[in-house]
C-alpha positions in Angstrom: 0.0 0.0 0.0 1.2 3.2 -0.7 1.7 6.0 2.0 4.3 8.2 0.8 4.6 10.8 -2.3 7.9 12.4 -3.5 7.0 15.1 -5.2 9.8 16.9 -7.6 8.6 20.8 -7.8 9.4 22.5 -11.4 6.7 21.1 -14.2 5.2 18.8 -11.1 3.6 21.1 -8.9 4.0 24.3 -10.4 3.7 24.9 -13.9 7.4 26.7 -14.2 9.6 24.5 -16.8 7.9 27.1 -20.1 8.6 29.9 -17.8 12.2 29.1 -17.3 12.4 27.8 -21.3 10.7 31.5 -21.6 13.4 33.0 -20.0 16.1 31.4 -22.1 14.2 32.3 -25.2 13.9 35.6 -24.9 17.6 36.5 -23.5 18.9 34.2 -27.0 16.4 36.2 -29.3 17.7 39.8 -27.9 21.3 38.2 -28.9 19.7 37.0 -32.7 20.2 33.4 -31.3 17.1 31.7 -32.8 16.0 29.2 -29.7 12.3 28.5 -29.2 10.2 27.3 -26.2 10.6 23.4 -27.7 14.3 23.4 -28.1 14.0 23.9 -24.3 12.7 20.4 -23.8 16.1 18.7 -23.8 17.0 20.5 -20.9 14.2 19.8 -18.7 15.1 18.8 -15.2 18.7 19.5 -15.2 20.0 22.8 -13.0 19.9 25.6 -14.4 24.0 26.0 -14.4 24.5 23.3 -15.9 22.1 24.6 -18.8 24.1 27.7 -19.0 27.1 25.9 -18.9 26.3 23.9 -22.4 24.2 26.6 -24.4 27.1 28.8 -23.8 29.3 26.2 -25.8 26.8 25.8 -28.1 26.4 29.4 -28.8 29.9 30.5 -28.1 28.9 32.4 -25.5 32.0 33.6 -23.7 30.8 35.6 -20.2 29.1 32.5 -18.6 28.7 34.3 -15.3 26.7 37.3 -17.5 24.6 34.9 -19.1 23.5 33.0 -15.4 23.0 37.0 -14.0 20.4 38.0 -16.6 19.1 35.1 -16.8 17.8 34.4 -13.2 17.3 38.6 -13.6 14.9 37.7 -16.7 13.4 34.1 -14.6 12.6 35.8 -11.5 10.8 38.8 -12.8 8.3 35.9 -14.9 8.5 33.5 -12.2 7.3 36.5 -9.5 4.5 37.1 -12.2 3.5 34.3 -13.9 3.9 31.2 -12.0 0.8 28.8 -11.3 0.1 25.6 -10.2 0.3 22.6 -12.2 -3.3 21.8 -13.4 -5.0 19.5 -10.4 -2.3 19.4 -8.5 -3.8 21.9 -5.3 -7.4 19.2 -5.8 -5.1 16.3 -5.3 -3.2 17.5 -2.3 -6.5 18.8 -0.6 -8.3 15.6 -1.2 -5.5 13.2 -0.3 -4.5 11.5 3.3 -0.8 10.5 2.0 2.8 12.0 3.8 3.8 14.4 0.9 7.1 15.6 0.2 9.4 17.5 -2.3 12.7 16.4 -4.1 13.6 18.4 -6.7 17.0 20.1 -8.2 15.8 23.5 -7.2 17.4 25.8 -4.1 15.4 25.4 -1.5 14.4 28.9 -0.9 13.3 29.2 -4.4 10.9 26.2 -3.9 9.3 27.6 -0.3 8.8 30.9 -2.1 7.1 29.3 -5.1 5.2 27.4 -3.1 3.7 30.3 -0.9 3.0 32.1 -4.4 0.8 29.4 -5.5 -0.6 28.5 -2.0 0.8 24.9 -2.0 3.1 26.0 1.1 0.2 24.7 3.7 0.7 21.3 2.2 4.5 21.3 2.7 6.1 21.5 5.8 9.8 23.3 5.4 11.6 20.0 6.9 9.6 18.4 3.9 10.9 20.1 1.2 14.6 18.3 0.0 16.8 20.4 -2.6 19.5 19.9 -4.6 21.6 22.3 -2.0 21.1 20.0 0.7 23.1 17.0 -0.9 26.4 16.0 -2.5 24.9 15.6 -6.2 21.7 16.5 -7.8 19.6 14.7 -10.5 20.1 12.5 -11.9 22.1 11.2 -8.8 19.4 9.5 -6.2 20.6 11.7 -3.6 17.8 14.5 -3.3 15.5 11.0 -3.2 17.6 8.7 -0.9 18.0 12.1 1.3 14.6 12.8 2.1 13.5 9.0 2.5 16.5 8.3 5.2 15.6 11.5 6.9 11.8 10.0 7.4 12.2 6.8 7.5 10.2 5.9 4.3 10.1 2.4 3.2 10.4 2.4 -0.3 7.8 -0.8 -1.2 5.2 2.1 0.4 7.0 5.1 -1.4 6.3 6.7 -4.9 8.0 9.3 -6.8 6.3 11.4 -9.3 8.4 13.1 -12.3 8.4 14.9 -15.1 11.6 14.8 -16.7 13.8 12.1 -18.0 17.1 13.5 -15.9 14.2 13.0 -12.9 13.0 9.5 -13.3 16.6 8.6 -13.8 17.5 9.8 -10.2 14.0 8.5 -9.1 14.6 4.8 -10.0 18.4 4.6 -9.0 16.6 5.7 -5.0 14.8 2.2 -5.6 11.4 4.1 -5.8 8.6 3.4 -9.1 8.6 6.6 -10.4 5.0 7.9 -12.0 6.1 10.0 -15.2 4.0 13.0 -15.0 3.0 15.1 -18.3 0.0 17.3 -17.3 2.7 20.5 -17.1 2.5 23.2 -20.0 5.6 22.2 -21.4 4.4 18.8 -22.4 2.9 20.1 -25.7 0.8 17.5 -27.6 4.0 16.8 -29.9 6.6 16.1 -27.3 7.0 12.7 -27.2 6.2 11.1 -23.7 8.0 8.1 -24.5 11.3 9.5 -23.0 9.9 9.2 -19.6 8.8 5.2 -19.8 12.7 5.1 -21.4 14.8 6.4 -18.1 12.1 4.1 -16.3 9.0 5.8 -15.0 6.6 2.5 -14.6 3.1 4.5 -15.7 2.9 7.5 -17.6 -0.3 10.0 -16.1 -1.2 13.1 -17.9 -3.6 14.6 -15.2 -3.7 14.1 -11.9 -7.1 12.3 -11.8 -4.9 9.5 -13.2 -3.2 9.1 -10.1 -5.5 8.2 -7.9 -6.0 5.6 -10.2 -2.7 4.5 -10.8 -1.9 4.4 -6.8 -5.0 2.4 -6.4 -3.8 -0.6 -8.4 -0.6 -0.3 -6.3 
């Protein structure tokens, strides 16, 4: 039986992975670097850094540290503006009795402040929240994971992990967890294929979280 819920945060609980891919997008364009919303997709999950770190390769973009200045400048101003809940994710959470927590590559401030924004903070206890700055390694390491179910004692037969990014699900299954591969975020557009979640090893696919309920049930 199940009794536990890892939740990762960006494109989980909060719609934020096209806000971030917005952000990106619109500091490339000002430099007539054609990048759109979509190309973003092979990026989702990882830290933001380490996005930096490879688009400014790709790009030949020399001042690294310039480019990760403007563009948490750029994120935070649409972030502080824009950012919403993933669809049914607030209806799930108010109508479920499970121990819910949050692993996710994000700083950990930046999650407790998105989650008072969209008024998922009630559901989340700070000491329940795990982040990539509490550990060693982030995604697609199993740390964030393994940290938060040591620190609570979670036994992983009654444990689930939900994701929605390959880099995710990876880190998800190396904990020992089943992972649920979730798509109901905005950036899983009708022609992204979902298939790259079932790959790194997500057991069930769900594309709105009515689906879970469902999916847990047959657990």
């Amino acid at each position: 039986m199940i009794k536990n819920i890892i939740f990762d945060f960006d494109g989980v609980l909060v719609d934020s992975e096209m806000l971030v891919a917005r952000s990106f997008c619109r500091y490339l364009c000002e430099r007539n670097i054609q990048f759109t919303e979509n190309d973003f997709s092979q990026f989702a999950g990882k830290k933001t850094v380490n996005v930096i770190s490879e688009l400014s390769v790709k790009f030949n973009i020399d001042n690294e540290q310039g480019f990760f200045n403007d563009i948490m400048q750029i994120a935070n101003e649409i972030y502080a503006s824009e950012l919403t809940p993933v669809p049914g994710a607030i209806e799930f959470l108010e109508s479920t009795a499970y121990n819910c927590f949050i692993g996710s590559n994000s700083g950990k401030e930046r999650i407790i402040s998105g989650l008072k924004k969209v008024k998922l903070d009630k559901f989340f206890a700070v000491n329940k929240v795990f982040s990539f700055d509490m550990v060693d390694k982030p995604k697609p390491e199993p740390d964030i994971y393994l940290a938060a179910i040591n620190a609570n004692n979670l036994d992983k037969e009654e444990t689930i992990i939900l994701e929605d990014s390959a880099v995710g699900v990876k880190a998800g299954v190396a904990s020992g967890v089943k992972v649920v591969g979730v798509t109901a975020g905005g950036h899983w557009y009708k022609s992204r294929p979902k298939q790259e979640l079932l790959d790194a090893g997500a057991f069930v696919l769900i594309d709105n979280y009515n689906q879970l309920h469902i999916e847990i049930n047959k657990l």
